[in-house]
ZAVOTI-353446 format. One record per atom (N, C-alpha, C): atom name; x, y, z. Coordinates in nm, 3 decimals. Example, Ala and Ser with C-alpha at 12.3 -4.5 7.8 and 13.67 -1.06 7.14 Angstrom:
BEGIN
N:1.319:-0.569:0.780
CA:1.230:-0.450:0.780
C:1.320:-0.330:0.780
N:1.285:-0.225:0.708
CA:1.367:-0.106:0.714
C:1.290:0.003:0.787
***
This chain:
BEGIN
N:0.083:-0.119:0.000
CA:0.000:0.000:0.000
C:0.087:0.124:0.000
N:0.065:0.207:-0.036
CA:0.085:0.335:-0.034
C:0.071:0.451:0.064
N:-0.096:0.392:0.139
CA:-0.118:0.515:0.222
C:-0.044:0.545:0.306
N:0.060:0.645:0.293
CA:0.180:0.687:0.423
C:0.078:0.668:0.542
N:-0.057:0.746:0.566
CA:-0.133:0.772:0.691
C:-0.135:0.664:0.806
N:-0.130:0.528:0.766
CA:-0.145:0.428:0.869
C:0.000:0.414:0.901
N:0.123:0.489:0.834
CA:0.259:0.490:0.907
C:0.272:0.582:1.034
N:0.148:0.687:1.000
CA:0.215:0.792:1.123
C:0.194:0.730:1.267
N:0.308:0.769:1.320
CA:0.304:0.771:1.483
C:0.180:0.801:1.552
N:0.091:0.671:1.646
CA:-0.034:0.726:1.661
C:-0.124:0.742:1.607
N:-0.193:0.698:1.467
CA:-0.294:0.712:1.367
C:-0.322:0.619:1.411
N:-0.319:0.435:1.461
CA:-0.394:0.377:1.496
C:-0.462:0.394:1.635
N:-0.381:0.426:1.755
CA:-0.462:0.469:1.838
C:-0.532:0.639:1.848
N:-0.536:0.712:1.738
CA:-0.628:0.784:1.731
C:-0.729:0.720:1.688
N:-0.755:0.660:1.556
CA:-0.851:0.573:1.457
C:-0.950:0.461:1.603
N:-0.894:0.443:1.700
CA:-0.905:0.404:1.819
C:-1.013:0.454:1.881
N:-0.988:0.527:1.941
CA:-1.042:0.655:2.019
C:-1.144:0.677:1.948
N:-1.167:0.711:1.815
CA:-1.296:0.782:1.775
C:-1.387:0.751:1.668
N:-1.312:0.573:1.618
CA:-1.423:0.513:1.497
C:-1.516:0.480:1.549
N:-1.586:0.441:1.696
CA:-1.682:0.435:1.727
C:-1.775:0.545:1.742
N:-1.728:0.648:1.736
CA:-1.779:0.844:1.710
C:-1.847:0.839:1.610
N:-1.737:0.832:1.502
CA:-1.808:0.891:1.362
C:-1.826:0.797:1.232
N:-1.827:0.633:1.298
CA:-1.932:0.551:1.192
C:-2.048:0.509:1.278
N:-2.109:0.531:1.168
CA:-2.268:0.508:1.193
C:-2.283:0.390:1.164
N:-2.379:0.337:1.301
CA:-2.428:0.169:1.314
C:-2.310:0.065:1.329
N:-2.149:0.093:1.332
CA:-2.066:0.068:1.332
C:-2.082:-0.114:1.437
N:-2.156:-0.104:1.559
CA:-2.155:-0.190:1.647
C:-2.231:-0.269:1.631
N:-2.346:-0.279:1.562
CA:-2.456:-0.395:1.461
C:-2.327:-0.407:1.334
N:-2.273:-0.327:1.298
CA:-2.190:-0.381:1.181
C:-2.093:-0.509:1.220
N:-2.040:-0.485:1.297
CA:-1.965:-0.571:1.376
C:-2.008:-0.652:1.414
N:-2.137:-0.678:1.476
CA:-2.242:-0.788:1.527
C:-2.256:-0.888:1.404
N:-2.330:-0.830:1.278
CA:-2.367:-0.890:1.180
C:-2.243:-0.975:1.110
N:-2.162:-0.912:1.101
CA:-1.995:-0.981:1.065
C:-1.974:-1.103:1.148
N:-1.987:-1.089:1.254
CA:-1.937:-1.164:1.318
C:-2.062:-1.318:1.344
N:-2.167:-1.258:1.364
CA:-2.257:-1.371:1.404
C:-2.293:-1.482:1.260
N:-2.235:-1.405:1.162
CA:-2.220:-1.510:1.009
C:-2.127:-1.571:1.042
N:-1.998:-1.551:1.056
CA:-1.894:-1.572:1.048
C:-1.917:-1.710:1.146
N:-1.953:-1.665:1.294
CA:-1.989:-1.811:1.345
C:-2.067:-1.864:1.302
N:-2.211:-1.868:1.231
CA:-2.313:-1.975:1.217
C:-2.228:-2.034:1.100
N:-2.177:-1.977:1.004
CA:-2.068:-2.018:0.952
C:-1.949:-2.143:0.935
N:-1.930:-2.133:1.053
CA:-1.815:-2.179:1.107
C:-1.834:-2.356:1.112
N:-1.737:-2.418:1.103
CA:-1.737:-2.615:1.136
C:-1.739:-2.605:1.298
N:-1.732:-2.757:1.293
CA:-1.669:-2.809:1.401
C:-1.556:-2.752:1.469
N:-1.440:-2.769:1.387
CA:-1.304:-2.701:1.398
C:-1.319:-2.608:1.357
N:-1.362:-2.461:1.388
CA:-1.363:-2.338:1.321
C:-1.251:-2.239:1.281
N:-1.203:-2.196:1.152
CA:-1.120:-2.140:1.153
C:-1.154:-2.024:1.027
N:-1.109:-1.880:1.080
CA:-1.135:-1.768:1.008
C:-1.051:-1.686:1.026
N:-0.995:-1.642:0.885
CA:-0.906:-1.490:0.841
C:-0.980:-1.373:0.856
N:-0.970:-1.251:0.960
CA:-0.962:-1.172:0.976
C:-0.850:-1.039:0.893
N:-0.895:-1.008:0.749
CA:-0.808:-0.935:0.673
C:-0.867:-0.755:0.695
N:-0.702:-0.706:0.705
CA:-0.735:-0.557:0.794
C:-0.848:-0.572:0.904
N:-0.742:-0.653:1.008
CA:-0.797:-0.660:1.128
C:-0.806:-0.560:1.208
N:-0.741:-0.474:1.207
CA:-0.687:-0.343:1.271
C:-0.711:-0.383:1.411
N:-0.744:-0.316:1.523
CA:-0.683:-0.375:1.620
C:-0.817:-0.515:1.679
N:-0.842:-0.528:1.619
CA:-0.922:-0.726:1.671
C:-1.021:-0.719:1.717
N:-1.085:-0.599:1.700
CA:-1.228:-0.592:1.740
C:-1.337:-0.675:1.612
N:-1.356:-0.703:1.524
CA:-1.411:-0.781:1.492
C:-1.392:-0.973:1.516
N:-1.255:-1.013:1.504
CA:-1.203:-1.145:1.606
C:-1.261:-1.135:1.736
N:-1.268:-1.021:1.835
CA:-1.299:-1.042:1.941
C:-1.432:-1.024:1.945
N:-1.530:-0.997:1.875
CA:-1.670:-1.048:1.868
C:-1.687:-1.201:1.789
N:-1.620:-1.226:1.748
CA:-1.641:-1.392:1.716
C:-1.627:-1.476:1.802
N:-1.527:-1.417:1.896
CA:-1.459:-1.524:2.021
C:-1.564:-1.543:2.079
N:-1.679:-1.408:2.064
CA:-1.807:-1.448:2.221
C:-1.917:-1.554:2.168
N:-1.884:-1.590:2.067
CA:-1.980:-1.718:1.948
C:-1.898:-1.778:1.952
N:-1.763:-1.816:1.921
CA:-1.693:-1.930:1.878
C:-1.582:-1.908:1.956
N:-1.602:-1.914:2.102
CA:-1.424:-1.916:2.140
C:-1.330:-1.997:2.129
N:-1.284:-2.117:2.071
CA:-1.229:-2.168:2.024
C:-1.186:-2.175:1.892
N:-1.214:-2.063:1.848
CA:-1.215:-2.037:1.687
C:-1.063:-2.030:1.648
N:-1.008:-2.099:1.568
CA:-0.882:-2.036:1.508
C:-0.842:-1.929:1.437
N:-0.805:-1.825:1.432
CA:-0.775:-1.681:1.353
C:-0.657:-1.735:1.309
N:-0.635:-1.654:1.197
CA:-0.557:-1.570:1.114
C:-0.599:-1.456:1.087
N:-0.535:-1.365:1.155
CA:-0.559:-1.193:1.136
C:-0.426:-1.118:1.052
N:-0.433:-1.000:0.954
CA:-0.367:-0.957:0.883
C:-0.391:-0.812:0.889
N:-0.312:-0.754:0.894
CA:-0.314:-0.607:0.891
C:-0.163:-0.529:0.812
N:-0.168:-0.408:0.778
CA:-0.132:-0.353:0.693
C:0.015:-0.286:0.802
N:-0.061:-0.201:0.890
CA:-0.060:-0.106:1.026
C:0.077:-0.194:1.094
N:0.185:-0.123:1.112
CA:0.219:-0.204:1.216
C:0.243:-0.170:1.356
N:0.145:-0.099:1.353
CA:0.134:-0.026:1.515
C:-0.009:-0.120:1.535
N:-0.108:-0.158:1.406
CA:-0.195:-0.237:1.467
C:-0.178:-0.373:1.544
N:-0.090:-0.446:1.434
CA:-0.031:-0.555:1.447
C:0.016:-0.541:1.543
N:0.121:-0.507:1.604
CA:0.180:-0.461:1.770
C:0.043:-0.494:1.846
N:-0.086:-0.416:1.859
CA:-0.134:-0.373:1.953
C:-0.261:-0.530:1.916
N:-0.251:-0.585:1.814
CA:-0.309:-0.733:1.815
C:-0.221:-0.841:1.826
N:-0.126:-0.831:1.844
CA:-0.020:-0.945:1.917
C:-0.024:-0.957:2.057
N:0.010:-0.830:2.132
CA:0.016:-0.793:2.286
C:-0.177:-0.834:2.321
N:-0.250:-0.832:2.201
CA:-0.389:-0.799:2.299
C:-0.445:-0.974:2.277
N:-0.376:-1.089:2.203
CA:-0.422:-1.201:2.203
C:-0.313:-1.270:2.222
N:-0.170:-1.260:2.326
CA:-0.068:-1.325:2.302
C:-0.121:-1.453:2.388
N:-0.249:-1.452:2.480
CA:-0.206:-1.580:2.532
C:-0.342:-1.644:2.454
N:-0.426:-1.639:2.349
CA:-0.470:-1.722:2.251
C:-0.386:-1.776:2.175
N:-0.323:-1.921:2.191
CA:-0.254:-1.990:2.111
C:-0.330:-1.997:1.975
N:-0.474:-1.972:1.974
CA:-0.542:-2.029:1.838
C:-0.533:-1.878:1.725
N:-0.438:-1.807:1.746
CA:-0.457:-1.664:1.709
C:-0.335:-1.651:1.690
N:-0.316:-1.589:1.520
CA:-0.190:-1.548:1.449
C:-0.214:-1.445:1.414
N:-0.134:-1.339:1.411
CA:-0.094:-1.204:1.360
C:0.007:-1.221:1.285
N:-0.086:-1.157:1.145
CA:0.102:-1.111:1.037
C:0.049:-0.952:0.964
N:0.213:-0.900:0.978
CA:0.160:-0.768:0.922
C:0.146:-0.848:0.718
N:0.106:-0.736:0.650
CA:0.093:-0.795:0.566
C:-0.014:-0.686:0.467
N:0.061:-0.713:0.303
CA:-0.025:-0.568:0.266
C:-0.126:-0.647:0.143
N:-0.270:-0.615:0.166
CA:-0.324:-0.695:0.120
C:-0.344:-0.641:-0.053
N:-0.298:-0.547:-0.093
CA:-0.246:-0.516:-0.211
C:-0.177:-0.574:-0.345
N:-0.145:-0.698:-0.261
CA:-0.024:-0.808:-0.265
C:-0.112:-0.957:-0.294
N:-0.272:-0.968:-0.266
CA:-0.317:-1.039:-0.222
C:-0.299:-1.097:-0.091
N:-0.318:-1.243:-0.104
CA:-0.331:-1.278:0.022
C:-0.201:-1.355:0.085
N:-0.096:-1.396:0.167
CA:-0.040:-1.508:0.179
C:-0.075:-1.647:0.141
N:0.043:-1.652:0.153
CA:0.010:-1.835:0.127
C:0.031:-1.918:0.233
N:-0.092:-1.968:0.288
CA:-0.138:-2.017:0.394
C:-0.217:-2.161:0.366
N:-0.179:-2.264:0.403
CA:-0.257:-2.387:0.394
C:-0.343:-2.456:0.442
N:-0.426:-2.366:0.481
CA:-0.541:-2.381:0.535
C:-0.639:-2.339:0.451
N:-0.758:-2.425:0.475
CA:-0.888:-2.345:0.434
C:-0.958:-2.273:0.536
N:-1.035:-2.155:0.509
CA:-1.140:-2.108:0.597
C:-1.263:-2.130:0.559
N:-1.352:-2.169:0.724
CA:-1.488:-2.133:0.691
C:-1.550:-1.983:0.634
N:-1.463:-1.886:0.733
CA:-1.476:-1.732:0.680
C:-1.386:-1.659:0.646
N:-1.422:-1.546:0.575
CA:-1.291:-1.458:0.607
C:-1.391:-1.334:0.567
N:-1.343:-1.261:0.710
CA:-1.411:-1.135:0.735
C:-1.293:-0.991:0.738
N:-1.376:-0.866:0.717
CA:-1.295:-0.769:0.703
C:-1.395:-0.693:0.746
N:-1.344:-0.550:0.809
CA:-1.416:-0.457:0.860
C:-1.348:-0.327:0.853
N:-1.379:-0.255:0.745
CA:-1.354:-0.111:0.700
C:-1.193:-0.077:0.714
N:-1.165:-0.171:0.646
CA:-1.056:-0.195:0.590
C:-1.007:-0.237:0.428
N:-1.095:-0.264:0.332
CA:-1.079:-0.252:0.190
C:-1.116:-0.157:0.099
N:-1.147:-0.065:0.142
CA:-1.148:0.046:0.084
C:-1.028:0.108:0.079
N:-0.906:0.036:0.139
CA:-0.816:0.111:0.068
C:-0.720:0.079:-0.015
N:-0.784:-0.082:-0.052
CA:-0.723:-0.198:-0.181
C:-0.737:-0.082:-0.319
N:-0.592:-0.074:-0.365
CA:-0.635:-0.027:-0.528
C:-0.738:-0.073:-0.624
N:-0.799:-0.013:-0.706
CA:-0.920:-0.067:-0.777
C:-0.855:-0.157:-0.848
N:-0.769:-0.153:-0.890
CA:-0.748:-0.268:-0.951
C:-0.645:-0.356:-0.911
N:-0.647:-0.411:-0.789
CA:-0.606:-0.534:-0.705
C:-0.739:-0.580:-0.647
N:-0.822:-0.509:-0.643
CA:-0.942:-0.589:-0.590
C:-1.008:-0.742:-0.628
N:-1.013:-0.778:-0.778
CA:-1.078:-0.882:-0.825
C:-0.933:-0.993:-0.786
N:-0.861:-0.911:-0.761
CA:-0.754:-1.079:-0.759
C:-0.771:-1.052:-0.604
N:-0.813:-0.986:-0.522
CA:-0.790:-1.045:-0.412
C:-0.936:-1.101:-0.373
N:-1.032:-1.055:-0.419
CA:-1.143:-1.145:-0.365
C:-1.145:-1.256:-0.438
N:-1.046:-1.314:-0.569
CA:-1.039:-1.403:-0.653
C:-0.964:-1.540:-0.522
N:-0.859:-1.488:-0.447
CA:-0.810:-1.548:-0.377
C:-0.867:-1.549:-0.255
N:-0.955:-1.468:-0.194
CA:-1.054:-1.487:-0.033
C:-1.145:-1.614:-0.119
N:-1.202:-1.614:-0.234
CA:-1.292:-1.721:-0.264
C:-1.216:-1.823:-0.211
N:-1.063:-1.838:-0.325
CA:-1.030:-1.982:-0.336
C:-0.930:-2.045:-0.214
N:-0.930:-1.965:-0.088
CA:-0.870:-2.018:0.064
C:-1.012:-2.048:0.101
N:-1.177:-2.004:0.064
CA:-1.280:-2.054:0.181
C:-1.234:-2.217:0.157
N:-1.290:-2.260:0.260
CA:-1.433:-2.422:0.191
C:-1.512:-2.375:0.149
N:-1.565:-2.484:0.078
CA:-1.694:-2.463:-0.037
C:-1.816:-2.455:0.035
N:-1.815:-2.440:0.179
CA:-1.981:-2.391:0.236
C:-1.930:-2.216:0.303
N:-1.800:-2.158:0.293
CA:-1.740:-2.083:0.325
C:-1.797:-1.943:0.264
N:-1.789:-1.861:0.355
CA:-1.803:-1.688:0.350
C:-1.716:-1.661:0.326
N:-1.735:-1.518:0.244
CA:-1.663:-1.363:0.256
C:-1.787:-1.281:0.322
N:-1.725:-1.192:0.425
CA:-1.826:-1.089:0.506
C:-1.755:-0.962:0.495
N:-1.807:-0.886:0.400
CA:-1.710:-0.745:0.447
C:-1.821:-0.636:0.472
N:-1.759:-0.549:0.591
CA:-1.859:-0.442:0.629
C:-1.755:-0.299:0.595
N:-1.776:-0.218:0.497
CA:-1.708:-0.114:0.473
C:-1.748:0.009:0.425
N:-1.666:0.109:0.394
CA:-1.721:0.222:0.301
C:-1.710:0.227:0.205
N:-1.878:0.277:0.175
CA:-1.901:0.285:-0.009
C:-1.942:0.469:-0.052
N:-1.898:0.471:-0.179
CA:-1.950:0.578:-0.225
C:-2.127:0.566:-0.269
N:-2.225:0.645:-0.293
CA:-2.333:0.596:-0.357
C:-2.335:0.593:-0.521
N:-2.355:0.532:-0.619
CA:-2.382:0.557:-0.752
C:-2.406:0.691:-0.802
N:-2.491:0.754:-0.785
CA:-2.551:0.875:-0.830
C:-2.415:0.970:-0.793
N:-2.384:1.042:-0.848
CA:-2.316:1.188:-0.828
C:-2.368:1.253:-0.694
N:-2.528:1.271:-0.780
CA:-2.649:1.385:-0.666
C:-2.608:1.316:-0.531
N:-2.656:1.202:-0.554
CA:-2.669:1.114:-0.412
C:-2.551:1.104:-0.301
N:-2.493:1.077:-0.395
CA:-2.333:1.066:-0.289
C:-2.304:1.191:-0.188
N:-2.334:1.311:-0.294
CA:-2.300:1.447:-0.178
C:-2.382:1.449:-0.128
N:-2.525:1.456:-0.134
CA:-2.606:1.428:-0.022
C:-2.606:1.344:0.078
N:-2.534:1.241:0.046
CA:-2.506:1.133:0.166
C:-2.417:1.183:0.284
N:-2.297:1.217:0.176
CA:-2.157:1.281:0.211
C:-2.204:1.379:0.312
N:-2.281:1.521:0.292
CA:-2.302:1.618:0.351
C:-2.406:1.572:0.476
N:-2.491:1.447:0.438
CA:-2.568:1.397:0.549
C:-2.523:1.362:0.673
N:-2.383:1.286:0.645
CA:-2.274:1.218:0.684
C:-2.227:1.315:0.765
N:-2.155:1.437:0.731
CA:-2.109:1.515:0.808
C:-2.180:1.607:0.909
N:-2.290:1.629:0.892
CA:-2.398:1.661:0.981
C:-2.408:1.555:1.117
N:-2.432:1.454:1.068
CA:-2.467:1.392:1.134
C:-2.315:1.365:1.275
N:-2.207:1.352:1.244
CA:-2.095:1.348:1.319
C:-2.033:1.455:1.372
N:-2.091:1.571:1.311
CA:-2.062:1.673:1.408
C:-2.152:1.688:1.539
N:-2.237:1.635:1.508
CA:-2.370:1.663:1.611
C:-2.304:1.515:1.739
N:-2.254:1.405:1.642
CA:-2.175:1.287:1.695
C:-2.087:1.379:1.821
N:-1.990:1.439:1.723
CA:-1.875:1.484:1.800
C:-1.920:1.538:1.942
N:-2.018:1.642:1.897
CA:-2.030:1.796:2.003
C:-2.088:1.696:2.139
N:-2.172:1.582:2.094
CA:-2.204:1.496:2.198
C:-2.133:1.452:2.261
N:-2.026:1.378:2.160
CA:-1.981:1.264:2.264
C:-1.869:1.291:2.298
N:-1.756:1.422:2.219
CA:-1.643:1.419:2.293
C:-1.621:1.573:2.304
N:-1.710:1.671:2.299
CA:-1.727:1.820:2.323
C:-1.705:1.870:2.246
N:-1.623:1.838:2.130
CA:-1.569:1.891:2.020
C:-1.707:1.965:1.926
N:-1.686:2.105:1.899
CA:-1.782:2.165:1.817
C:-1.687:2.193:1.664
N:-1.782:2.155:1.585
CA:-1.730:2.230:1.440
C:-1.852:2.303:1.345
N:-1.781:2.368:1.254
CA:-1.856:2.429:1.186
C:-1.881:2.333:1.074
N:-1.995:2.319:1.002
CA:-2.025:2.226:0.872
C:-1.922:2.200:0.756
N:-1.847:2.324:0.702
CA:-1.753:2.348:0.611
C:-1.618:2.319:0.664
N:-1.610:2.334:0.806
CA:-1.480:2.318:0.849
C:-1.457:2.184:0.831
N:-1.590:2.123:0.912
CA:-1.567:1.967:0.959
C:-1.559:1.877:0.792
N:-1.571:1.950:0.695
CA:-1.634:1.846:0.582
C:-1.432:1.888:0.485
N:-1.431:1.977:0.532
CA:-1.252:2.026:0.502
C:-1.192:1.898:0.561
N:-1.198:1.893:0.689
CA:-1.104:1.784:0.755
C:-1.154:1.684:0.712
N:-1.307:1.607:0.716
CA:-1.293:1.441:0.640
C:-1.218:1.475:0.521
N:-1.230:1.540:0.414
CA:-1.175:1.510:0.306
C:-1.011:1.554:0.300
N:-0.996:1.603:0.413
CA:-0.830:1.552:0.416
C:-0.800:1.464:0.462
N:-0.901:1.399:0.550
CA:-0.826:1.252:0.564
C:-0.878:1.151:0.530
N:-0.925:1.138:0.395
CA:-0.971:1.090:0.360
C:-0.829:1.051:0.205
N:-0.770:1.126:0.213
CA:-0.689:1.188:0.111
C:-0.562:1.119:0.203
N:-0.534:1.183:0.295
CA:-0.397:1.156:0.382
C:-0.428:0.984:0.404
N:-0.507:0.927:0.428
CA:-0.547:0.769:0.486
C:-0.582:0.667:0.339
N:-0.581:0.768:0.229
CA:-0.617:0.691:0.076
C:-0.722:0.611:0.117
N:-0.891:0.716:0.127
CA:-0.976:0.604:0.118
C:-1.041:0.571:-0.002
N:-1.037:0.522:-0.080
CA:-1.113:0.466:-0.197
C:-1.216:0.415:-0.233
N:-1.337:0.446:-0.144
CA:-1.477:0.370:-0.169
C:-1.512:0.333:-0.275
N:-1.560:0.238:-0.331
CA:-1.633:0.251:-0.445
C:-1.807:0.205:-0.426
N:-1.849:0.191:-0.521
CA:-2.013:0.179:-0.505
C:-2.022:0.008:-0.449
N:-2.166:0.017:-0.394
CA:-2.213:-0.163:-0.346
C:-2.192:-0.234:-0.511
N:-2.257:-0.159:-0.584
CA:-2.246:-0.200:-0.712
C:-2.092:-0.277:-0.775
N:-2.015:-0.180:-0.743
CA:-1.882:-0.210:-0.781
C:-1.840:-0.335:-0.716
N:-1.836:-0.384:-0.595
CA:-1.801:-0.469:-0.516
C:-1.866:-0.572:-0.582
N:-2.002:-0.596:-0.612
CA:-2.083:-0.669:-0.664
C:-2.054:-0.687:-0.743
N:-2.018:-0.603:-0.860
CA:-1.936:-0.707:-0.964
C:-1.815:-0.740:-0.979
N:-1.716:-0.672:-0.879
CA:-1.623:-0.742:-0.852
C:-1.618:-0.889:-0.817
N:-1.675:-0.905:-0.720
CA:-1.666:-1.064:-0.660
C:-1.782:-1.118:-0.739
N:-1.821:-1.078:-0.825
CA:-1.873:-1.189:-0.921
C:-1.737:-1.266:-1.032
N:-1.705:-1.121:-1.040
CA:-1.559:-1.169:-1.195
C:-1.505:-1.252:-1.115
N:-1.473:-1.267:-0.961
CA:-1.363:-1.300:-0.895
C:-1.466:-1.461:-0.881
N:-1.551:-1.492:-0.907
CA:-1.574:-1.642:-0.900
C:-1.717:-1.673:-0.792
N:-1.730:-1.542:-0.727
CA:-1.873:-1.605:-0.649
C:-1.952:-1.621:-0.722
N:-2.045:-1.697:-0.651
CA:-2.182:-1.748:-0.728
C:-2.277:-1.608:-0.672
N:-2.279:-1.615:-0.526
CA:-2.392:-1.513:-0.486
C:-2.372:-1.399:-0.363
N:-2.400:-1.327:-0.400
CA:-2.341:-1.150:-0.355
C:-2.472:-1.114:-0.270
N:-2.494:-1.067:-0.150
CA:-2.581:-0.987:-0.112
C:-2.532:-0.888:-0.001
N:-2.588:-0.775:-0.014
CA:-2.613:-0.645:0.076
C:-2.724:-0.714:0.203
N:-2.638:-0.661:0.302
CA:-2.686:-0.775:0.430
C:-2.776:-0.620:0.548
N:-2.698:-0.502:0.521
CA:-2.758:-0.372:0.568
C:-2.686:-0.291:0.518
N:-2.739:-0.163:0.542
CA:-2.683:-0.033:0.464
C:-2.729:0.076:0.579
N:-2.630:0.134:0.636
CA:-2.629:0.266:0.702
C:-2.567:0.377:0.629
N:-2.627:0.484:0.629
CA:-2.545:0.621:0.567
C:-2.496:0.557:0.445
N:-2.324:0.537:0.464
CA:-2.240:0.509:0.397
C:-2.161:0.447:0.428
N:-2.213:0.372:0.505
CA:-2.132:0.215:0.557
C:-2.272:0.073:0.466
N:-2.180:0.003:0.469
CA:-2.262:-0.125:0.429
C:-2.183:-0.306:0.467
N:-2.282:-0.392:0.468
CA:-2.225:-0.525:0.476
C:-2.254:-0.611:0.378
N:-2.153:-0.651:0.284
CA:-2.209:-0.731:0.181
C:-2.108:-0.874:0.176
N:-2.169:-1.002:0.175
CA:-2.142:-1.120:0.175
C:-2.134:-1.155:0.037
N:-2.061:-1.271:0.012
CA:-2.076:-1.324:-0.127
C:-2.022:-1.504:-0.059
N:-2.039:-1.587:-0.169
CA:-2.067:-1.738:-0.111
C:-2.071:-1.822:-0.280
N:-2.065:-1.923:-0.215
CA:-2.087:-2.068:-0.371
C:-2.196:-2.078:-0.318
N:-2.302:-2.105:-0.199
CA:-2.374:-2.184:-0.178
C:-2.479:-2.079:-0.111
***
């Protein structure tokens, strides 16, 4: 990857501190990820966690499947640090830094799942179909992909209306929950610088959808949609 932003000193434990602020529905997102991921799951359960960032989606699987085996991957290596130290005494739990740009490692295992959480949006557009080409071909064949991330909307109109909805809505977030007041124009200055500094790349539900079709799924669905967050699964079966 490219994005310098997840190098700086402290961008993961800021990203810390305040993604529960300013994504919307963020904690049903996480719920829904995760409670597939276990009904999901075998006997022996085992699931890749890609851009794990710091293991909050693994650590809602553990409360369904604590015996679950992970493989978690992250980009960050201040994340990775802070998901090594936070599962060192789960023997069933691996951390590798790792840039998923690259695709995936080569790992000999199959998974029942492999989940991600607002973390591929910042795959180049065009590394995407080879890497969901390769999340297909590590599942088993009763196996998930679950990703919950940010999308742009289709429409032009729509998107800035979302966009500007979006920012309304998290300032009113902010002034609540951590005192912080901004002005509308100010606050919509700063997402889109870091949006820029962090290389986020949304693209549409649409896009994803036909991505992981080229990439070999049989069947794609939009599982919920907040604002401009969404969860969409794809599967053989």
């Amino acid at each position: 990857m490219t994005d310098e932003g997840w190098k700086t000193k402290g961008a993961a434990e800021k990203y810390i501190q305040t993604v529960d602020v300013v994504a919307p529905g963020r904690k049903e997102i996480l719920s829904i990820i995760a409670r597939l991921a276990a009904h999901k799951a075998s006997d022996i359960p085992s699931i890749m966690d890609i851009g794990c960032g710091w293991g909050d989606v693994t650590e809602e699987i553990l409360k369904y499947k604590p015996h679950v085996s992970v493989v978690m991957l992250d980009y960050s290596e201040e994340m990775v640090g802070i998901c090594k130290d936070k599962f060192k005494d789960n023997p069933n739990i691996k951390v590798m830094q790792y840039d998923l740009n690259q695709g995936l490692p080569s790992l000999d295992i199959k998974f029942d799942a492999v989940v991600s959480c607002f973390a591929l949006h910042h795959i180049e557009f065009e590394n995407r179909v080879k890497l969901y080409t390769e999340i297909r071909r590590t599942l088993k064949d009763e196996g998930i992909f679950a990703n919950g991330d940010l999308f742009k909307a289709d429409s032009p109109v729509l998107n800035q209306w979302e966009f500007d909805n979006y920012i309304n809505w998290m300032a009113k977030q902010l002034k609540e929950k951590l005192g912080q007041t901004y002005e509308f124009s100010d606050l919509k200055t700063r997402q889109l610088d870091n949006y820029r500094i962090m290389r986020d790349m949304p693209g549409t539900i649409w896009d994803m959808c036909t991505d992981l079709k080229k990439s070999g799924f049989q069947f794609v669905d939009c599982l919920c949609k907040y604002q401009n967050l969404a969860v969409l699964a794809a599967s053989n079966n």
